[in-house]
C-alpha positions as CSV (number, residue, x, y, z in Angstrom):
1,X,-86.3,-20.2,11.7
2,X,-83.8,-22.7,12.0
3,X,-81.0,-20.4,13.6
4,X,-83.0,-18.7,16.1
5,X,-84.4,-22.8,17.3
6,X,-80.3,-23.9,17.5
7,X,-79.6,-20.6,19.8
8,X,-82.6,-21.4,22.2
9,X,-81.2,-25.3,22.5
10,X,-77.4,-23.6,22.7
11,X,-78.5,-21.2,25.4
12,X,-80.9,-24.0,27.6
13,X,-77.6,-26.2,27.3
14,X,-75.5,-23.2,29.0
15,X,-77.8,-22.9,31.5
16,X,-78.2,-25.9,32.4
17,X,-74.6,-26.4,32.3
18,X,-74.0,-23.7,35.1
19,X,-76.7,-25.0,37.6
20,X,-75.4,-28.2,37.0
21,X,-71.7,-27.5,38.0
22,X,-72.9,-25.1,40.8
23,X,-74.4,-28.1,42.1
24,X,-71.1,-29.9,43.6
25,X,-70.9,-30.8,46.8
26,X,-68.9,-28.8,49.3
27,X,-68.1,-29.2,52.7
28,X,-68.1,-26.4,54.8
29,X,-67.8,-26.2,59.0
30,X,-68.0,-23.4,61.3
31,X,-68.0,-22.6,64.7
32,X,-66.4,-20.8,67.5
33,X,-63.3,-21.8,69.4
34,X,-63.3,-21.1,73.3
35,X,-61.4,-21.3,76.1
36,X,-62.7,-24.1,78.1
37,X,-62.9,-22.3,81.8
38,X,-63.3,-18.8,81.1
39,X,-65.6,-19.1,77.5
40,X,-63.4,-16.3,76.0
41,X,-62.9,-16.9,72.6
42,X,-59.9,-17.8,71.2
43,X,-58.1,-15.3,69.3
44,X,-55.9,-16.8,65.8
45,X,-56.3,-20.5,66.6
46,X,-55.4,-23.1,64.1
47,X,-57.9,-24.7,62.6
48,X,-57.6,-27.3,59.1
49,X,-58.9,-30.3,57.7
50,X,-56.3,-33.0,58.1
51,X,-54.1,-33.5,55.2
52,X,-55.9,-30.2,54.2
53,X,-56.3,-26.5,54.1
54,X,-56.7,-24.5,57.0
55,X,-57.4,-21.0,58.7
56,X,-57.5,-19.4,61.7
57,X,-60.0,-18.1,64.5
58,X,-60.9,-14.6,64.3
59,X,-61.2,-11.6,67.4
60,X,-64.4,-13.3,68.7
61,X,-63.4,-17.2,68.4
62,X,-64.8,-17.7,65.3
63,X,-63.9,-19.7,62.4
64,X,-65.4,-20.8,59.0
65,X,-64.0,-23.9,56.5
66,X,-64.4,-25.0,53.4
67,X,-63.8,-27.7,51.0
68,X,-64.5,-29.4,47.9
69,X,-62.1,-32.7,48.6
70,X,-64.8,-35.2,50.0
71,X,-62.2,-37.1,50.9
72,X,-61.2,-34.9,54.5
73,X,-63.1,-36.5,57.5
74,X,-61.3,-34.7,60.3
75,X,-60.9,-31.3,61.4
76,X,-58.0,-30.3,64.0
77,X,-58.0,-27.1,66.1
78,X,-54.6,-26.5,67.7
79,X,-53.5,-23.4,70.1
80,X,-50.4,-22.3,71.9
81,X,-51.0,-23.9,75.6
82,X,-53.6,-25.8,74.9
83,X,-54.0,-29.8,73.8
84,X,-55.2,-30.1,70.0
85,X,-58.7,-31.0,69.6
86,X,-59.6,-33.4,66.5
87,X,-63.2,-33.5,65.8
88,X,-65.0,-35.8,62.6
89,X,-66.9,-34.1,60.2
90,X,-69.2,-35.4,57.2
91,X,-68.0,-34.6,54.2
92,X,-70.1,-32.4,51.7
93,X,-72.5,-31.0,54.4
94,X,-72.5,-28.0,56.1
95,X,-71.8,-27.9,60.2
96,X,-71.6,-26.2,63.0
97,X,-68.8,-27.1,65.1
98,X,-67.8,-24.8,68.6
99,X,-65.0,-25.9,70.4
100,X,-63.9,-25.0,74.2
């Protein structure tokens, strides 16, 4: 029948609408932040894409970032005492990045 043919094609077209925009590219970095000398992690330090958003480092050091502006190339981690790290990242991949 002619109805039940349009609701298959209406149906494939939904589908393949969702895989299609679950398919964008994100960038995403995480990692542990760590106190150069002692490795002890480091407890609610900053860390953001620049010109971006940001978070901070939970009880063990660790941290995770994402994003779906290709456009951020740098991530900056910043503590009280310490000198702010920049690091560059490639957007729409996933990385690991620990800093100390």
């Amino acid at each position: 029948m002619k109805t039940d043919r349009g609701i298959r094609w209406v149906n494939l077209f939904l589908v393949l609408m969702i895989i299609h925009l679950s398919s964008f590219s994100q960038t995403m970095v995480r990692g542990f932040v760590r106190d150069a000398n002692s490795h002890q992690p480091l407890q609610f330090a900053s860390i953001y894409f620049k010109g971006g958003k940001g978070t901070v480092s939970g009880a063990d050091g660790s941290y995770s970032l994402n994003t779906n502006n290709s456009k951020l190339k740098t991530v900056e981690f910043s503590y009280n005492g310490y000198k702010t790290t920049t690091k560059s990242i490639e957007p729409d991949k996933q990385q690991q990045i620990d800093v100390q």
